[in-house]
N, C-alpha and C positions, 0 to 999 in steps of 0.2 A: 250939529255934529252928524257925518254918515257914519250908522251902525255898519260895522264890515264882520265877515264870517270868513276865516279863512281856513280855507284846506289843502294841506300839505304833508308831504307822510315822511319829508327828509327832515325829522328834527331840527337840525344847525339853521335848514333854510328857514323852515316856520317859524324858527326864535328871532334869527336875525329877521322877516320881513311883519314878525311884530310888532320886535322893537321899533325901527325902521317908520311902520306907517304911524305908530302912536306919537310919534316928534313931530305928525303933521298936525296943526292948529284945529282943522275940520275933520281930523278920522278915529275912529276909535276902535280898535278892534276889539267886538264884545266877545267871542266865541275863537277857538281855534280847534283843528279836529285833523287827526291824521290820517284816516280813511274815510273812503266813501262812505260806507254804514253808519258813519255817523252824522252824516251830513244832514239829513233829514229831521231828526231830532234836534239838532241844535239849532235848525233856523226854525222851525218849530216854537221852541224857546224864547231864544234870544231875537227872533224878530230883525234880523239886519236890513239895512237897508240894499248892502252888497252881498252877495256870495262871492269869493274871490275861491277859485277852484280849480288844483290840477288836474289836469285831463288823464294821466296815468296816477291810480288811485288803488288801493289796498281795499277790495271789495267792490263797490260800486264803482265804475268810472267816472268823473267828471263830466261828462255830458250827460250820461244816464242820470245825473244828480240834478244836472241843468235842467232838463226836461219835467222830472219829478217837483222839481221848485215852482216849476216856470206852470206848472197844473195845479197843487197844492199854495202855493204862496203867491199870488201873482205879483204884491208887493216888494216883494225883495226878487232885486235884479240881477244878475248873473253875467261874472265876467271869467273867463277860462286866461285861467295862467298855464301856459306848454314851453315844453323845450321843443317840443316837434310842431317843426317852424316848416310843414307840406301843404301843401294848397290842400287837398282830398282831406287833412284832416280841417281846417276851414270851412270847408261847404260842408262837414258832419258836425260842426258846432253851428253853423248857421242853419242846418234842417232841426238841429234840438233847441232854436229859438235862442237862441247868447247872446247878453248884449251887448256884450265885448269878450274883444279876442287880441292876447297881447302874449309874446314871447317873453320868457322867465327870464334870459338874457338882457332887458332892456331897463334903463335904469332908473331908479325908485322913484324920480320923479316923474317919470311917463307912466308909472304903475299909479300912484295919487293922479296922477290929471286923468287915467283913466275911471278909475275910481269915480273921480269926483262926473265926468260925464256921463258916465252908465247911472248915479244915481240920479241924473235930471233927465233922464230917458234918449240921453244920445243913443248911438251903437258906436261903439270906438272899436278899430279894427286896424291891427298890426299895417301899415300902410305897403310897406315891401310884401308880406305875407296876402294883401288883397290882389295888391297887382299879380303876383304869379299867378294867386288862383283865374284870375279872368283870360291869365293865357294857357292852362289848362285842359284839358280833356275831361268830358263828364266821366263818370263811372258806367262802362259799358252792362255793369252786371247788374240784376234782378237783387230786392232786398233778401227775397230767397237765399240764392246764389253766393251772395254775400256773406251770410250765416251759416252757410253751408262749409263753405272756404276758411271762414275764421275758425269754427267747430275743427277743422281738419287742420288746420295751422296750428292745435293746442295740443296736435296728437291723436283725436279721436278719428277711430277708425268709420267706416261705413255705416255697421252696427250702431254704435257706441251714438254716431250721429243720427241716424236712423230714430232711436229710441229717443233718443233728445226732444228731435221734432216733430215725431210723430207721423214719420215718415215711414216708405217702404225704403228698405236695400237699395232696389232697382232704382226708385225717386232719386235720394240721393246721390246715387253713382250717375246719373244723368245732368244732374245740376251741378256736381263735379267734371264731367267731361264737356258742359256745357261753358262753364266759367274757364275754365280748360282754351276751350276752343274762341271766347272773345277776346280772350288778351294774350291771343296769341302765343302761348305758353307751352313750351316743351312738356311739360308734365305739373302735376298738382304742386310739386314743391316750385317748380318756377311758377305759377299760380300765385302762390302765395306770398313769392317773394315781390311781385310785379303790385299785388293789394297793397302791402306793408306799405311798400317805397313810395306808393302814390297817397298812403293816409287814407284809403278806403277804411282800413280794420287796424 
């Protein structure tokens, strides 16, 4: 049997892709958890052989949880379930080590076939979602720059970011006009709108 650990924060979905994978022969879901904070402890616990995990999460992100696994756990393997089907968010599951990457849209027997390859050490990766990323664009920006951007994308002002990272005023507002000025962007909100859409942050 593959031990599976699933994380999902929309109720209905969780329940039904419980039910769902427990009708397969070989899967069992030992764990299920609706935020990221709890990610950690249950595979802790319960020892899966999958993390099965949404990348937009209630506390920890889904990647952040992939990476903290994939250090902590190295035996249970990580496969990201998304509705954000961007290439840039792709290449930020595949720099936090995932062993799969499969869109929440796709249907319950391509989620068990994944499943079942991620625990024999494939990497299963959404086939439509690898091809766009390969016709993509890297991320012009610094991881800096990036944190910087996303910190400003939540509303926080200069300060606010400044103190975050332990930065100067000035730092900041440089690595704001800097990220600014590589993606071509009208101003910090067109910045951030150009991050989003590509799945940088």
């Amino acid at each position: 049997m593959i031990r599976v650990l699933l994380a999902e924060d929309v109720q209905m979905v969780r329940g039904a892709l419980v039910a769902l994978l427990n009708l397969e022969p070989d899967i069992e879901v030992v764990a299920s958890v609706a935020t990221g904070d709890e990610i950690i402890a249950a595979v802790a616990e319960n020892k899966p052989d999958v993390a099965v995990l949404d990348i937009d999460l209630p506390g920890m992100d889904g990647l952040s949880a992939a990476t903290v696994i994939h250090d902590t756990a190295p035996d249970t393997r990580t496969l990201i379930l998304t509705s954000l089907g961007r290439p840039g968010t792709l290449r930020r599951a595949l720099n936090a080590r995932v062993n799969g990457f499969i869109l929440k849209d796709a249907p319950i027997g391509e989620l068990a076939d994944a499943i079942r390859g991620v625990s024999v050490g494939r990497r299963v990766i959404d086939s439509h979602l690898a091809l766009s990323a390969w016709d993509t664009d890297e991320c012009p920006l610094t991881p800096r720059e990036l944190e910087v951007l996303r910190l400003a994308s939540d509303g926080a002002d200069a300060m606010e970011i400044a103190t975050t990272l332990f930065l100067s005023v000035g730092t900041v507002r440089n690595y704001l006009t800097s990220a600014t000025a590589k993606l071509d962007a009208r101003n910090r909100v067109d910045a951030v709108r150009i991050a989003r859409k590509s799945g940088w942050f």
